[in-house]
N, C-alpha and C positions, 0 to 999 in steps of 0.2 A: 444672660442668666448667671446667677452664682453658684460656685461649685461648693457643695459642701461633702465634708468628709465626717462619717460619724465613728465614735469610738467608746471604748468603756462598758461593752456587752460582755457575756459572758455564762458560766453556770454555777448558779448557786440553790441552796435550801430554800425552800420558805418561809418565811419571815427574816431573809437578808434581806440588804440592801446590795444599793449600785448606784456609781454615779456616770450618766451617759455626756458625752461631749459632741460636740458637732461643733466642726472649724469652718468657717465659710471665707472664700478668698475675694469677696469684694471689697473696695477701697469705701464703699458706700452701707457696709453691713447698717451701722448705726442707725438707719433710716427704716430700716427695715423689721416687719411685724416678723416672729419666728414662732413657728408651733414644733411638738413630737408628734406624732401619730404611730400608731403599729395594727400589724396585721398578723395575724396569726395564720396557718398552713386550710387553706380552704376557705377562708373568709377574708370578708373586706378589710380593707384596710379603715382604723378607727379613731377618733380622734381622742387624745388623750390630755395637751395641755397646747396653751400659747401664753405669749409675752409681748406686750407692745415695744414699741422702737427706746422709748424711753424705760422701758419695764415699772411703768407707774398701773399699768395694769396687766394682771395674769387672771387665767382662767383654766378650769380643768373640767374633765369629764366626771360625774358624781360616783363612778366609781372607782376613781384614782384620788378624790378631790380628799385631803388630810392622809395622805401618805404622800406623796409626789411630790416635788419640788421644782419647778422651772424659774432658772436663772440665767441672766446672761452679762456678759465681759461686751464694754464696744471696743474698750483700748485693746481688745485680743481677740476680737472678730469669733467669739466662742459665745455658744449655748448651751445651756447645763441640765443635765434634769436628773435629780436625785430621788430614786425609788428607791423606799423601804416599804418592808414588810411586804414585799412581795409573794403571792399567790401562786401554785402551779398553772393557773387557770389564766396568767398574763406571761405565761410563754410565748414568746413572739416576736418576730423582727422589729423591732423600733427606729421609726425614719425621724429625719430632722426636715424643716419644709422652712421656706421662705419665701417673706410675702415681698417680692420688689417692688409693687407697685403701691403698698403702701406699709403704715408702720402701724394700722389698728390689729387688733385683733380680730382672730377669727377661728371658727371650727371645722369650716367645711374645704374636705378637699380639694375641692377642686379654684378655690381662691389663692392657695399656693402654686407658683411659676415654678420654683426648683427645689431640687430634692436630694438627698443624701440617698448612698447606697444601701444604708441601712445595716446594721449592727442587731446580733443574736441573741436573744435576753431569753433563758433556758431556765427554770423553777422547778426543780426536783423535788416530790411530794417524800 
């Protein structure tokens, strides 16, 4: 499995931004598809973006889709995902996922093997 570590959560306004990071420590990141997902306090966890291996394709959930931004670095084993204009209503822990066993994309949880501890993204009305 890959370990990932995520970063870059925190509390802001409404209509701020944030940029989330997740470092993942395998030698083989490059190969691999990465998505964010979050879950807020009582509900499932939801999927929000991904990135294939090459980042020739990303996808988002429609209502993240033209504020959110997922990127990623393979020479820095990092993935990125830039929220603005954030909502109080996208309060919620945001995870980093990874797909090791392949490098498409995807939305559903449970095609990610390993997972980030996940980072506090707080939207004070």
């Amino acid at each position: 499995q890959v370990q990932l570590v995520e970063s870059g959560g925190g509390l802001v306004q409404a209509g701020g931004s944030l940029r989330l990071s997740c470092a993942a420590s395998a030698r083989t990141f490059s190969r691999y598809a990465m998505g964010w997902f979050r879950q807020a306090p009582g509900k499932e966890r939801d999927f929000v973006a991904t990135i294939s291996w090459s980042s020739s394709t990303t996808y988002y959930a429609d209502s993240v889709r033209g504020r959110f931004t997922i990127s990623r670095d393979n020479a820095k084993n990092t993935v990125y995902l830039q929220v603005n204009s954030l909502k109080p209503e996208e309060t919620a822990v945001y995870y980093c996922a990874a797909r090791s066993r392949s490098g498409l994309t995807s939305t559903y949880v449970y095609e990610y093997d390993s997972w980030g501890q996940g980072t506090q993204v707080t939207v004070s009305s």
